[in-house]
Each structure stands twice: as C-alpha cells, then as structure tokens.
N, C-alpha and C positions, 0 to 999 in steps of 0.2 A: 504494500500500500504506500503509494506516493503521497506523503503528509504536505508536501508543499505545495499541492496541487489543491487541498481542504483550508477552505478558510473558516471562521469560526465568527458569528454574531454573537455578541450580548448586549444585553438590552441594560441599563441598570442607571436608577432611581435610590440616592439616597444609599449609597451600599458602599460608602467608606469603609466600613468594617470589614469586607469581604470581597474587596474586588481584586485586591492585588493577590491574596490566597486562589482565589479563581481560577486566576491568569496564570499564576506559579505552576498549578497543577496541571493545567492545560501544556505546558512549555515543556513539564517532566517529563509529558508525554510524548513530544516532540511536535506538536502542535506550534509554528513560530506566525501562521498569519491568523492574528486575532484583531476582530473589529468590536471595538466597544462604544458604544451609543449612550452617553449622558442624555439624561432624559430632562435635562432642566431642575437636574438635582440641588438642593441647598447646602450642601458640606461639601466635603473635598474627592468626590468620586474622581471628580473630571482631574483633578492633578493626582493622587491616588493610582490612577491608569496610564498618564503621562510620565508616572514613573517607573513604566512597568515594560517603556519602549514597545508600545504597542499601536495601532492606526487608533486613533479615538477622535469620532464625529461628537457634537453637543446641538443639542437642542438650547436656546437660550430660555424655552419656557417647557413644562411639562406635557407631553403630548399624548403622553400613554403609550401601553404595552408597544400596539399595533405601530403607534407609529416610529416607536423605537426600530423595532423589528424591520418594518419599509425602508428606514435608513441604511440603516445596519447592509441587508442584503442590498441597496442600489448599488453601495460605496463597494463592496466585495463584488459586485458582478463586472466592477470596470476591470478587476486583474482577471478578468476571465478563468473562473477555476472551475473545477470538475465539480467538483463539489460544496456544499455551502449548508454549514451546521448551527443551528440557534440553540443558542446553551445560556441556563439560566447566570443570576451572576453571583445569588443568593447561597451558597454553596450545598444546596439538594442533590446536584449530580456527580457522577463520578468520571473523574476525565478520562478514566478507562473505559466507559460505556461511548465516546463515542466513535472509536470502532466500529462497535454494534452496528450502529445506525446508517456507517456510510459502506461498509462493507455491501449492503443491498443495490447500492445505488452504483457500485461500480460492475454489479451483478446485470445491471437494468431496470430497476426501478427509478422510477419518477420523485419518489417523496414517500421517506421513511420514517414512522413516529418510535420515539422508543417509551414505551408501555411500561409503565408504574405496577399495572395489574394484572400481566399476564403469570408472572411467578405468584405462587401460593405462599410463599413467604413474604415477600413484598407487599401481596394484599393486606395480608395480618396485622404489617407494620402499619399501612395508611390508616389513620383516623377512621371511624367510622362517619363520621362526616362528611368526609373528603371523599369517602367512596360513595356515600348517595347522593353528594351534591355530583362530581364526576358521572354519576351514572344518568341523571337527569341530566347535564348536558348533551352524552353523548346520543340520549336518545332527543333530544330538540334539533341539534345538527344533523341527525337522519333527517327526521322530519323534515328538515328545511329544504334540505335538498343537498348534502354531503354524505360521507360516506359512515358507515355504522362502525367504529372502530370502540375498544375497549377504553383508549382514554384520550379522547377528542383534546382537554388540557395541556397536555402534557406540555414541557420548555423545549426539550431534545430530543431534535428533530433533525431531518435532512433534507436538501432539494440537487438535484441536479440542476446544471445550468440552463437547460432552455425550461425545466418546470420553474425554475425560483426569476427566469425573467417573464411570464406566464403569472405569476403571483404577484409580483411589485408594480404591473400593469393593468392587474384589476382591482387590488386590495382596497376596500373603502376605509377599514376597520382603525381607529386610533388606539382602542382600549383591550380589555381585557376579551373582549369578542373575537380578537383575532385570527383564535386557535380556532374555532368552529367554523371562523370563513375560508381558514386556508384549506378548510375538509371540504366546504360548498365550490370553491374552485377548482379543488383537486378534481372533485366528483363530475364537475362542470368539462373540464376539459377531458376527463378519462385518461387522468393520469394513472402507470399504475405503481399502487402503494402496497407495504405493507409495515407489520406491527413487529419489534423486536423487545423482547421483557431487558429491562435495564433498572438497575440501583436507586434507590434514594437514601438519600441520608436527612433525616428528620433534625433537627436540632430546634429550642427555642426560640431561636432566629429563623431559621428557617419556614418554621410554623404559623409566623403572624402574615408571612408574604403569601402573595397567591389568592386564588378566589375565594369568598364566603356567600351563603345562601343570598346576602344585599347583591353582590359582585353577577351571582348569576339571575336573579331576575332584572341586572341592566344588560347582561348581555344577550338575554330571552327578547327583550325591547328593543336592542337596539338590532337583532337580527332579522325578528321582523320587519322593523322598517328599514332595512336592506333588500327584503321580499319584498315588500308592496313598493320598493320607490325606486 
C-alpha cells in the first residue's frame, strides 16, 4: 500500500487537547499527507496543527461538521491522490484502522465506511444510546434515499478520487447531516460501497463529541428539506 498516495481529512472544532496526539499517531503510521480543517475554533487548534507541519485550511467562523469535511476533501483533491480518508480529530479512532478502510478502495470500491458495529465487541463497548440513536439514523438515511449500512455516523471513512470529487460537487450539508448525505449521494450515483468493522476508543472526551438525540432530530430536519428543496 502506497501511503503517499492516501491523504487524510480532519475536521476539528475546539480540539486543542487532541489534535496534535491525532496527527502523531496518524505519522506513526506513516500516514505524512494530512489535511486539517479548523473549523473557526476559539483556542489554539489552528496553531496546535501548525505545529505539527501539516497542510491546515481555517475557516475564520464555525461552519460545521459538513462543511469542514467539503474543505478538507476540495484542498486534498488538488494533489490528486488515490485515495482520500476522513478521520475524526477527537481521538475515537485508531490510526491502525485506516488501513481497513482504504484497502477496499484500492480493491475497487467507490467509498468505504469503517463500522463501529459490525464486531460484537465493539457493539458492547458503544453506549446504549449511541446505538439507538445510530440505529434511527441509519434507518432515516435509507428512507431518504441512501444506502442501509450498519453505521450511516461513522468519522472513518474512505473515497476514491472520482467518488470524493462526485461528493464535494453535490454536498449541500454544513452540519452534523453530512454523514447521511454522503450515503444519499453515494446511493444516488451507484457508487459501490462497502462496510469494514474498525476500533473505537471511548474516553470522556471523546464521549461529549459526536451526535445526541437534539443532534439527530436536526439532522432528521435538515435532510428533509434537502428532499423537498
């Protein structure tokens, strides 16, 4: 696997504590093109990452997930690489898992999620929350018109290059919705996906980030009126 050829999104809001750990672990990997997207954070992400000799775009105001994420992959599609992974910044994943994820996609897949809930252990770990609120998303993103996968949520993820420039050209999404449209695009164009079970590592930190039952009837709202409009 040609690592130079993988570049790597993150999205990250406020996450002084945890971006340069991130990054580190990402590097150990051999991971060296990583894109980090300040989201119009209030502390010191954005120099935090700047110390970390890494590409880092800034939003001057807060835009949300989505529109971190849109940045994130436009600024990585200009070095034209094979592949193109959205990795949280929160430190829930494991820089070993994304592997997992691109390994498919140099197989021939379009766009790889790595799944929280496909291992039986992993399930046990998620909250019991987190898996009914998860499960209720992933059943409205069918409905909507995307694909039925195990965990529609999920941060870490993969695209190939003509699906991830295929997604920054239709992406409406700023917020936390963005995970469910990139299933209603994926679906849309008949990309083909699939799901690989991957790590999480839970911590107190980790645990306040991410959606909540508020989180997902705004992104219930606002997918809807991505349907009707």
């Amino acid at each position: 696997m040609k690592k130079d050829n993988i570049f790597i999104v993150i999205p990250a809001y406020n996450e002084e504590k945890m971006i340069q750990k991130t990054i580190k672990g990402l590097k150990k990997e051999g991971y060296k093109n990583i894109v980090v997207v300040d989201d119009g954070s209030q502390d010191n992400t954005f120099e935090k990452a700047k110390e970390e000799d890494v590409i880092v775009c800034r939003h001057i105001v807060n835009r949300g997930l989505g529109g971190a994420l849109g940045t994130g992959i436009k600024c990585s599609l200009q070095y034209k690489p094979e592949v193109i992974v959205t990795f949280d910044a929160d430190g829930q994943h494991d820089p070993k898992d994304v592997e997992k994820v691109v390994k498919p996609i140099l197989e021939g897949y379009d766009f790889v999620i790595g799944s929280r809930l496909l291992d039986k252990e992993e399930l046990k770990n998620m909250p019991l929350v987190k898996r009914i609120g998860n499960f209720g998303l992933n059943f409205i993103t069918f409905l909507l018109g995307g694909y039925l996968v195990t965990d529609s949520q999920s941060g870490l993820r993969a695209f190939n290059y003509k699906a991830a420039e295929k997604v920054v050209e239709e992406l409406k999404s700023d917020r936390y919705e963005v995970s469910s449209e990139f299933l209603v695009i994926a679906k849309r164009n008949k990309f083909k996906i699939k799901e690989v079970p991957i790590k999480t590592i839970y911590t107190d930190y980790s645990m306040k980030k991410g959606t909540n039952v508020v989180t997902g009837f705004k992104i219930l709202l606002k997918l809807l009126l991505q349907k009707l409009f």
